[in-house]
Backbone as CSV, one residue per row, in Angstrom:
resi,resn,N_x,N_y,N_z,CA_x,CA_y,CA_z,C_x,C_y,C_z
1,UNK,-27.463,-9.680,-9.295,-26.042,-9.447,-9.532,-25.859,-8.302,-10.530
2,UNK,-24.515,-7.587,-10.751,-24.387,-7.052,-11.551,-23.219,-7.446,-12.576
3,UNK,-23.704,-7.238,-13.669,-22.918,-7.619,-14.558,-21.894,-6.525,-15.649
4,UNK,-20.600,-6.447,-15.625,-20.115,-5.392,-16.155,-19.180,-6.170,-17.466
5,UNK,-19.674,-5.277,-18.758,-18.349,-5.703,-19.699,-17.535,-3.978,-19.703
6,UNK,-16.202,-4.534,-19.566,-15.246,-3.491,-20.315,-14.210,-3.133,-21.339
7,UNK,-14.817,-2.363,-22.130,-14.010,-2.267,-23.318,-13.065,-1.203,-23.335
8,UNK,-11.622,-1.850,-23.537,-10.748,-0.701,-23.416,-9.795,-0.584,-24.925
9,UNK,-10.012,0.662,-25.537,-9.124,0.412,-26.787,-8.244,1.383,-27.147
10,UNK,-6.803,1.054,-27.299,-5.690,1.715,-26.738,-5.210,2.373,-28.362
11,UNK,-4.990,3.252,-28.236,-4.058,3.571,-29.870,-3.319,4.993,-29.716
12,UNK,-3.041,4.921,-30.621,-1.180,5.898,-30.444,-1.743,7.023,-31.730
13,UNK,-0.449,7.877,-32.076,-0.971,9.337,-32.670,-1.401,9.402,-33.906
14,UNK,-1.216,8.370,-34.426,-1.544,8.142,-35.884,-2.509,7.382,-35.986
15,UNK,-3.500,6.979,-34.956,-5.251,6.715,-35.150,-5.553,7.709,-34.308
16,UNK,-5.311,8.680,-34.251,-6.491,9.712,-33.769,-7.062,10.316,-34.672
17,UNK,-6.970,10.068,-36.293,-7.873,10.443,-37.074,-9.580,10.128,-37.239
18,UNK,-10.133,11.148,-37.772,-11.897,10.839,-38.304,-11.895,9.533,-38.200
19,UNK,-11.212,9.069,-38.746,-11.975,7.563,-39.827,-11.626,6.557,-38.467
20,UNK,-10.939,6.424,-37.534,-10.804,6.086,-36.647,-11.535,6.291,-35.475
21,UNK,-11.671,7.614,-35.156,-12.578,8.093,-34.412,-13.927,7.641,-34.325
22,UNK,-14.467,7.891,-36.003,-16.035,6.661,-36.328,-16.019,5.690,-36.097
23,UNK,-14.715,4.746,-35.934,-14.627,3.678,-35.498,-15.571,3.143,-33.878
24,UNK,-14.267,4.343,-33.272,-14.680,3.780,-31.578,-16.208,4.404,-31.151
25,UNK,-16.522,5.772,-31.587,-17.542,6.103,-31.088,-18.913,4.792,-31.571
26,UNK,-18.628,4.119,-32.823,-20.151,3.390,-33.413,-19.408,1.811,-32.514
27,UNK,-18.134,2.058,-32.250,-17.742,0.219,-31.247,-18.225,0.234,-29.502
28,UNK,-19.525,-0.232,-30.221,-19.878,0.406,-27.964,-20.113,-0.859,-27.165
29,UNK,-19.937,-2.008,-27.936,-20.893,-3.214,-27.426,-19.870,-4.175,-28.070
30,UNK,-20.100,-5.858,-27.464,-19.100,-6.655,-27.796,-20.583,-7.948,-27.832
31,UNK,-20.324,-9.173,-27.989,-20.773,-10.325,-27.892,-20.369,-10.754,-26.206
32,UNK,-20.755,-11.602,-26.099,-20.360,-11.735,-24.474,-20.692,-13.610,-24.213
33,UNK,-19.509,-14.564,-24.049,-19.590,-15.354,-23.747,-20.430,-15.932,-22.354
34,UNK,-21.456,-16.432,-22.662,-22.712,-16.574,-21.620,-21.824,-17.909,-20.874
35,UNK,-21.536,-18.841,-21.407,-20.733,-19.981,-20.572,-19.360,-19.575,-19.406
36,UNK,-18.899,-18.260,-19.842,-17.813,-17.789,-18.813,-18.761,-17.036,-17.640
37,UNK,-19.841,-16.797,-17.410,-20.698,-16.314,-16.187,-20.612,-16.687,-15.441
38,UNK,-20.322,-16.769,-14.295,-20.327,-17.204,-12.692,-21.531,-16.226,-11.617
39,UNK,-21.940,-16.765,-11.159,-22.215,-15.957,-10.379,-21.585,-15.537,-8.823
40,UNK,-21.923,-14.721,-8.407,-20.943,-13.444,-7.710,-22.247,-12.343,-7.738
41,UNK,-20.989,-11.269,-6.496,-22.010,-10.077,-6.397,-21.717,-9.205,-7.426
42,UNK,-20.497,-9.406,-8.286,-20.810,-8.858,-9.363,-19.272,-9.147,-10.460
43,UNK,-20.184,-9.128,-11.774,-18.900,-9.990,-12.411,-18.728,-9.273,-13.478
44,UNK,-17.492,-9.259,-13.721,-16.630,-8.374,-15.202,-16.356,-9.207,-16.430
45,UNK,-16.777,-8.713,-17.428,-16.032,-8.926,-18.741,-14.727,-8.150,-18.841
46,UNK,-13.449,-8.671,-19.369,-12.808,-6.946,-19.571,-11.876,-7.318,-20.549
47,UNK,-12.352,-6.604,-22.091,-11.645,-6.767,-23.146,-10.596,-5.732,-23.637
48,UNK,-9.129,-5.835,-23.538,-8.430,-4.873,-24.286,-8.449,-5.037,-26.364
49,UNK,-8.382,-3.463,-26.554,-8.355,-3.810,-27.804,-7.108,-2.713,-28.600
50,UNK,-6.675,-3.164,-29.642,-5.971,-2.312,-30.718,-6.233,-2.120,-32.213
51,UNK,-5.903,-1.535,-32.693,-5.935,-1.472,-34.431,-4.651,-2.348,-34.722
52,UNK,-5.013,-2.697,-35.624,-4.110,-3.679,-36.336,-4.129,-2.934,-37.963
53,UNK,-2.955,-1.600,-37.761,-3.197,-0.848,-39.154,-2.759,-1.834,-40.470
54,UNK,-1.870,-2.766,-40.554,-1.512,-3.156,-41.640,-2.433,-4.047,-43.048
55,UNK,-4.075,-3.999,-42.277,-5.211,-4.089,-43.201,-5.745,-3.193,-43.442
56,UNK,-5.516,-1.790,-43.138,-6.512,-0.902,-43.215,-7.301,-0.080,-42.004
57,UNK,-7.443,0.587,-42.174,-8.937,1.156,-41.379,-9.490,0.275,-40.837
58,UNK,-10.021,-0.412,-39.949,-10.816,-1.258,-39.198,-11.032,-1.260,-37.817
59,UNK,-12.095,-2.075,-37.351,-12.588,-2.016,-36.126,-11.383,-2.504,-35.300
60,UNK,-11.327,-2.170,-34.414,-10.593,-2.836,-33.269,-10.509,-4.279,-32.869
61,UNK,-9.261,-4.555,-33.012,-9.198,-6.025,-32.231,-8.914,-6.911,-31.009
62,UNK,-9.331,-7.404,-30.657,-9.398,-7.616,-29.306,-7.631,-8.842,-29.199
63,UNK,-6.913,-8.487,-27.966,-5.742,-8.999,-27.462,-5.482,-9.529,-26.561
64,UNK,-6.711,-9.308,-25.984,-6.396,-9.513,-24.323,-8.033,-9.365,-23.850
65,UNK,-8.561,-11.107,-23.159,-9.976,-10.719,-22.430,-9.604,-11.660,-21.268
66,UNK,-10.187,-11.080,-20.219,-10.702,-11.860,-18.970,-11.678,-11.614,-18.373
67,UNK,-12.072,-12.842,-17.423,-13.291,-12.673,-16.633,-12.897,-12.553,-15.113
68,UNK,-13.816,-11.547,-14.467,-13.432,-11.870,-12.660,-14.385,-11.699,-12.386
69,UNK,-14.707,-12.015,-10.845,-15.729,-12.291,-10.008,-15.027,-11.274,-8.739
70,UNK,-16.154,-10.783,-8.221,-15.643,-9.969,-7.182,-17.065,-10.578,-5.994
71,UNK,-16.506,-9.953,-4.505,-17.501,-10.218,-4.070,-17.834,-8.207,-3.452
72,UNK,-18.859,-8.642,-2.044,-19.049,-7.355,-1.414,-17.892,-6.714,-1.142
73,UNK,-16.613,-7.031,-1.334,-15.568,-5.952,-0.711,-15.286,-4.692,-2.074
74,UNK,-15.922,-5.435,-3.178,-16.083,-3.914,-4.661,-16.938,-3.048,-4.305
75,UNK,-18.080,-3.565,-2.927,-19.032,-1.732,-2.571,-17.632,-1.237,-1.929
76,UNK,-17.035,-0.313,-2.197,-16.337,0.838,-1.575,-15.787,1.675,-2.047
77,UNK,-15.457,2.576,-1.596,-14.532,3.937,-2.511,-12.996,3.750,-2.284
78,UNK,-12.752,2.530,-1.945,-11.226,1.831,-1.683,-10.122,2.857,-0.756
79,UNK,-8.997,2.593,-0.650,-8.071,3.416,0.225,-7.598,4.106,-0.356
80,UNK,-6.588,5.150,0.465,-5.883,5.850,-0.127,-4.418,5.562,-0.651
81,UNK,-4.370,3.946,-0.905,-3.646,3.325,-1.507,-4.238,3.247,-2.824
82,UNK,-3.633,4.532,-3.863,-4.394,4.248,-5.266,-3.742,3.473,-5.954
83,UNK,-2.804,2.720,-5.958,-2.087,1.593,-6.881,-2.912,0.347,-6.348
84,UNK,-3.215,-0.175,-4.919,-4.013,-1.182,-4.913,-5.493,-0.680,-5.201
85,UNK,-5.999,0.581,-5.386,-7.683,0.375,-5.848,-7.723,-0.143,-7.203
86,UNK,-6.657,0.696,-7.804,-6.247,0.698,-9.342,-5.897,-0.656,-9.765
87,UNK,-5.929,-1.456,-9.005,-6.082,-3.006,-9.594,-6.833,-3.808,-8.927
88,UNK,-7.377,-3.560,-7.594,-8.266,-4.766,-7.036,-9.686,-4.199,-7.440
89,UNK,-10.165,-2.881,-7.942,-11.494,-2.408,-7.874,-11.822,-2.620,-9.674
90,UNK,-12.607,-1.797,-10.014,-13.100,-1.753,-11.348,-12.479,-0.160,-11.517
91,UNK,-11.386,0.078,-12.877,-10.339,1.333,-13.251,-11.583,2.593,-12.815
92,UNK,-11.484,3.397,-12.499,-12.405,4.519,-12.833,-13.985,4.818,-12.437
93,UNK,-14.429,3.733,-11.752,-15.776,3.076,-11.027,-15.578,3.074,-9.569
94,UNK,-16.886,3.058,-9.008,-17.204,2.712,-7.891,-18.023,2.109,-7.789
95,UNK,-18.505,1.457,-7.140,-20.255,0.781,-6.776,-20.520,0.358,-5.410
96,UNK,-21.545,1.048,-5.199,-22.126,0.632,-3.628,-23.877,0.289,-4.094
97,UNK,-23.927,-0.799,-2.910,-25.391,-1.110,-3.730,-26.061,-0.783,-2.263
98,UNK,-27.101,-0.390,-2.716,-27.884,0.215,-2.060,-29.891,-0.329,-2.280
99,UNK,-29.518,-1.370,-0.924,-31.349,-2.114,-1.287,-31.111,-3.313,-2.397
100,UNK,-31.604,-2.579,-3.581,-31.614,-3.723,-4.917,-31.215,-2.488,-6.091
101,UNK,-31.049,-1.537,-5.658,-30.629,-0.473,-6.514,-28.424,-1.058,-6.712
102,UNK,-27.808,-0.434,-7.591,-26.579,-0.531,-7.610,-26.075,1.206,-7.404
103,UNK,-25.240,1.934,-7.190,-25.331,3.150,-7.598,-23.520,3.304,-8.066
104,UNK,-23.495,3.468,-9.235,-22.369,3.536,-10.177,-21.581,5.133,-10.178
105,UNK,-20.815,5.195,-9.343,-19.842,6.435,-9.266,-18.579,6.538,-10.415
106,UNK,-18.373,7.264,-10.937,-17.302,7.747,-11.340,-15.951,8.789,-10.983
107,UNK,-14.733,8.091,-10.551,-14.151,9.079,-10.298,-12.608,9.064,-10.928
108,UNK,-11.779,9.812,-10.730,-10.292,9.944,-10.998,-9.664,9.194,-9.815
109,UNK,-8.694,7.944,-11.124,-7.985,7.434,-10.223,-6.497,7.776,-9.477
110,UNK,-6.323,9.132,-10.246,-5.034,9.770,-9.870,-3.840,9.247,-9.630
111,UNK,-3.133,8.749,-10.670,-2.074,7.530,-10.610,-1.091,8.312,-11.612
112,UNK,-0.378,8.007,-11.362,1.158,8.367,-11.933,1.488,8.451,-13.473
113,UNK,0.934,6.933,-14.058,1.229,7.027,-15.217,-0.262,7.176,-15.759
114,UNK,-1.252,8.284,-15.640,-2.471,8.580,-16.230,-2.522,9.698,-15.809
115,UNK,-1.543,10.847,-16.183,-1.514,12.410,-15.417,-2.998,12.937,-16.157
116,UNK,-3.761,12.950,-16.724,-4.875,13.605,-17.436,-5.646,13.720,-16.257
117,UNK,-5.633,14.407,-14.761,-6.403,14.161,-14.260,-7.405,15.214,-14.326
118,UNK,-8.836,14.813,-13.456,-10.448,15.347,-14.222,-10.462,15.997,-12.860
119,UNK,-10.550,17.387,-12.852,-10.869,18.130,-11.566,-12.562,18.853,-11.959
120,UNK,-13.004,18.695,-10.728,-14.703,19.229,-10.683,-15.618,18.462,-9.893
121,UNK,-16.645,18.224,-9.669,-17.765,17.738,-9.175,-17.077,16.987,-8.429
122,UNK,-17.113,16.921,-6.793,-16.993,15.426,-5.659,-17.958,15.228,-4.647
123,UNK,-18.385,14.537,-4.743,-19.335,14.240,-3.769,-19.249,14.410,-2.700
124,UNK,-17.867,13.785,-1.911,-17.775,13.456,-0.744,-16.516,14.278,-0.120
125,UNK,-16.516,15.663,-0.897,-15.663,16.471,-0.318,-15.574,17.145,0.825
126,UNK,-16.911,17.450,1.379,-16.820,17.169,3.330,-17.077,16.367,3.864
127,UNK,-17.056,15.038,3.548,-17.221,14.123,4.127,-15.634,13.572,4.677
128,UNK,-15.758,13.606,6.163,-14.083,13.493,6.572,-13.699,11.962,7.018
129,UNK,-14.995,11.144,6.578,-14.769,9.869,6.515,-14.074,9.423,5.133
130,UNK,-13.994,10.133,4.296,-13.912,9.562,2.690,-12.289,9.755,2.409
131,UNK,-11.976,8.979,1.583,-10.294,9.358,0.501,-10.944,10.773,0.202
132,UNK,-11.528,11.209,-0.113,-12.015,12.419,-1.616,-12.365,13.476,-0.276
133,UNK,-12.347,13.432,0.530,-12.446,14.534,1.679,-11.143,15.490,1.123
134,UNK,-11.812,16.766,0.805,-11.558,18.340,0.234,-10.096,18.069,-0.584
135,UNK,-10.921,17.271,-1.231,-9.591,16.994,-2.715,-10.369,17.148,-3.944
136,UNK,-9.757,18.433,-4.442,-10.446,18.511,-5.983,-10.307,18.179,-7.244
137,UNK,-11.283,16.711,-7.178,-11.298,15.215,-7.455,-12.566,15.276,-8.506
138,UNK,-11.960,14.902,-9.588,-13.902,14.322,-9.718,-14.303,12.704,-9.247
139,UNK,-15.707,13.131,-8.668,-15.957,12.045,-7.601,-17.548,12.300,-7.607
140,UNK,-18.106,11.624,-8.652,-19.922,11.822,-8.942,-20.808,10.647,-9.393
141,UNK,-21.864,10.415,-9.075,-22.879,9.196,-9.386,-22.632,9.700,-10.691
142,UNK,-22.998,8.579,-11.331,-22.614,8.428,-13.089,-24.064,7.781,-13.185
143,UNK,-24.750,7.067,-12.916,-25.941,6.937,-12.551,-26.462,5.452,-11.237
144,UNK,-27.889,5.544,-10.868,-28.567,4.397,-10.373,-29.135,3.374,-11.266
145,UNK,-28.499,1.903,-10.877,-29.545,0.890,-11.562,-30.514,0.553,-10.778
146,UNK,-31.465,0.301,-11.521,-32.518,-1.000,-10.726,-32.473,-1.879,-11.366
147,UNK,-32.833,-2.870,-11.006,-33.305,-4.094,-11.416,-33.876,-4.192,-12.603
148,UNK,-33.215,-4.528,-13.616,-33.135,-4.621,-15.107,-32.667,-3.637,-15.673
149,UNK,-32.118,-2.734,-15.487,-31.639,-1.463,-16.131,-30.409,-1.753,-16.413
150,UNK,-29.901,-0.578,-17.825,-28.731,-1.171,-18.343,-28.044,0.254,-18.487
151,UNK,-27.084,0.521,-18.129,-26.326,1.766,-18.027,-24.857,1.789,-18.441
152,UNK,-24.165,2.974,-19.454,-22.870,2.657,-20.453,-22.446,4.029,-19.692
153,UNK,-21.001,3.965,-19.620,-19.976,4.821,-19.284,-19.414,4.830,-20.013
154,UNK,-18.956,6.302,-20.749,-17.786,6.461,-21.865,-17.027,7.207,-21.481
155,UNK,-15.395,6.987,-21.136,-14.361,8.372,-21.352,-13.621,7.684,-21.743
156,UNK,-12.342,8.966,-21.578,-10.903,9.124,-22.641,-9.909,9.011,-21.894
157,UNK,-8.800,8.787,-21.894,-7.660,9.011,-21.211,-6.150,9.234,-22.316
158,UNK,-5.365,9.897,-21.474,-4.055,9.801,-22.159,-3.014,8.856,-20.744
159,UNK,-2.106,8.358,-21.388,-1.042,7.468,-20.258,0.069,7.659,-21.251
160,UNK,0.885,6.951,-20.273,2.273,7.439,-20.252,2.911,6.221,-19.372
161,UNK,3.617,5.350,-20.418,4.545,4.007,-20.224,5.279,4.451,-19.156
162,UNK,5.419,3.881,-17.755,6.778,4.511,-17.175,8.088,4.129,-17.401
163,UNK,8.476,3.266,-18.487,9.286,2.389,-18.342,10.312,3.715,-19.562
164,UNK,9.506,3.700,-20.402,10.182,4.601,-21.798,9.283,5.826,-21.897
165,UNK,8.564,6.031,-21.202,7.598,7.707,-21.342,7.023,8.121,-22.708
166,UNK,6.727,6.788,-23.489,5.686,6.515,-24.378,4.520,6.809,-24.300
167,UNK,3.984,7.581,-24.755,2.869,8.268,-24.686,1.358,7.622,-25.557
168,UNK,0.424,7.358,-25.023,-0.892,6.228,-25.644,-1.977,6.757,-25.121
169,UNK,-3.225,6.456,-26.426,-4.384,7.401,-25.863,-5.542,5.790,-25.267
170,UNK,-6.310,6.067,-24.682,-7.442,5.001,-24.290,-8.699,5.435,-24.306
171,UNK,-9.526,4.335,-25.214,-10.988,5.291,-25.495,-11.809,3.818,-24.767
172,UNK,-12.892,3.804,-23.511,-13.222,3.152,-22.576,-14.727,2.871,-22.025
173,UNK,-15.101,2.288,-22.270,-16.696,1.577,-22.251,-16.879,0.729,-21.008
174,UNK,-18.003,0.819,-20.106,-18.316,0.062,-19.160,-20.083,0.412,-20.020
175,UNK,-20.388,-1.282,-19.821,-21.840,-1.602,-20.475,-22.479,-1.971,-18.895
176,UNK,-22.811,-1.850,-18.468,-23.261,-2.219,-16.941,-24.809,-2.639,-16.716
177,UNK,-25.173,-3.961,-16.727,-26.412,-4.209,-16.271,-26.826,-5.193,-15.035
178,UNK,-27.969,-4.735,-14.459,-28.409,-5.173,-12.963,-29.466,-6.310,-13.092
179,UNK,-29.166,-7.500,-13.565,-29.733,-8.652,-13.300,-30.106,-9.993,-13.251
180,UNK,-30.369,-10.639,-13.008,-29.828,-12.226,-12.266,-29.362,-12.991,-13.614
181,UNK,-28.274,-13.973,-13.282,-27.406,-14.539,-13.908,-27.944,-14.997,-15.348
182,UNK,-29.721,-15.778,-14.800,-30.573,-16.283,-16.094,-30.933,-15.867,-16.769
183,UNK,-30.535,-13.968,-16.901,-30.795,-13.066,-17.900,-30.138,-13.091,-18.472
184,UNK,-28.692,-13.435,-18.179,-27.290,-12.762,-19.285,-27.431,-13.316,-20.545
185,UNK,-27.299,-12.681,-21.447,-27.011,-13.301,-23.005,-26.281,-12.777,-23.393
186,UNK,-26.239,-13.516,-25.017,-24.857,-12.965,-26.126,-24.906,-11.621,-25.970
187,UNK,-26.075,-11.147,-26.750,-25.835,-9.916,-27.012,-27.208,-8.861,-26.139
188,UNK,-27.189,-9.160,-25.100,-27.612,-8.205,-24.247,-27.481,-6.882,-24.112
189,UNK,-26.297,-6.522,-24.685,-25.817,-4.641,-24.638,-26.349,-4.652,-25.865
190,UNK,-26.501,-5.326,-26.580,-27.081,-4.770,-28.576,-27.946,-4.108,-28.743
191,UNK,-29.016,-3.266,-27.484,-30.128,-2.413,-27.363,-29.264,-1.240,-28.440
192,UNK,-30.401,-0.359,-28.800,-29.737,0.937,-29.503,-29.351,1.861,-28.496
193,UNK,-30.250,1.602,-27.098,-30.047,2.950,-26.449,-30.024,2.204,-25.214
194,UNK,-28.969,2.320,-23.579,-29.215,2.164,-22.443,-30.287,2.981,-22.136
195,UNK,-30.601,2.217,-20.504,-31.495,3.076,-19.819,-30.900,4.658,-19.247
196,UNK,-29.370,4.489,-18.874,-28.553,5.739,-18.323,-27.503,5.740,-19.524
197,UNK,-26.925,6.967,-19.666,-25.440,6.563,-20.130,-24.736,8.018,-19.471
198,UNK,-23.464,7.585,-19.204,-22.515,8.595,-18.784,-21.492,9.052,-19.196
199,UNK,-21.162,10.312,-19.752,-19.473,10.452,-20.718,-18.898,11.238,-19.663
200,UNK,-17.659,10.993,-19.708,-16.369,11.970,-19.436,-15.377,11.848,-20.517
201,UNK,-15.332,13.197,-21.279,-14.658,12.702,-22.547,-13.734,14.234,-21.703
202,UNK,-12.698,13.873,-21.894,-11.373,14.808,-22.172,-11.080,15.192,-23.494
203,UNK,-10.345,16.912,-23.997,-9.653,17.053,-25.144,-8.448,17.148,-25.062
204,UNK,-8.153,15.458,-25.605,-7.241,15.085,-26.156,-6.015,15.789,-27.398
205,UNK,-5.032,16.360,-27.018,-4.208,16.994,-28.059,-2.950,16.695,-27.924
């Protein structure tokens, strides 16, 4: 199975400072409740987080966690309905597994209220079976697991509330590892270093 935690931590114009910044880049990893595991073809952690300025400077706090279970219908590069990929898939991911390998794509979900979109590298831009057929998309392996390998995705985003056109930045972690349920522990991502890691960092201004 594969197992994904995601950390998403949202903050506005007045934590985009240094001391904040050291924050998220050294916050890459969480604890991970081993009793919420199910098994599935592949299962999510997914923690939102904020600053809570009125103590200070501090790590991020978590507001919002859930767990899901997906089955084989998450191998795909979903439709060209991006409001339903954008909630039935994993935000910004792909995964098709391939053998016992997983292979972890990254692309732009091109949605309305996340205009920052990432143009460059697509994979499947002549491919006239694909959504991403000659759309200049980013659309690229972020890396392959095997079987025990542990692989982190980092980017950035800016959004935009549609309701009031509130403007919020998101700094975003996928810890991703490939293997059977009796492996999972607390702190399994607490390695210093994955086997892969992947950034898409945007400049943010």
């Amino acid at each position: 199975m594969l197992f994904i935690q995601s950390l998403n931590t949202y903050y506005e114009k007045q934590e985009r400072s240094s001391e904040y910044a050291r924050l998220r880049t050294g916050d890459l990893f969480r604890k991970i409740d081993v009793g919420n595991i199910h098994e599935c073809e592949v299962f999510a952690q997914m923690i939102d987080m904020h600053y809570d300025t009125r103590g200070g400077v501090s790590q991020a706090k978590a507001y919002r966690e859930k767990f899901r279970k997906y089955g084989t219908k998450i191998f795909t590069e979903g439709t060209m309905d991006r409001f339903r990929n954008y909630n039935e898939l994993m935000k910004f991911i792909r995964i098709f597994k391939e053998d016992d390998r997983y292979r972890i794509m990254f692309c732009d979900e091109n949605v309305e209220w996340c205009p920052t979109k990432r143009r460059g590298h697509n994979e499947a831009f002549n491919d006239k079976n694909s959504i991403y057929y000659h759309r200049d998309r980013l659309n690229e392996t972020a890396f392959v697991l095997e079987k025990g390998e542990y692989g982190r995705i980092i980017y950035n985003n800016r959004y935009v509330d549609p309701d009031n056109q509130h403007w919020y930045n998101g700094w975003h972690i996928y810890n991703i590892i490939s293997c059977d349920i009796s492996e999972c522990k607390e702190k399994m991502f607490f390695r210093k270093q994955p086997d892969h890691e992947y950034r898409q960092l945007l400049d943010l201004r």
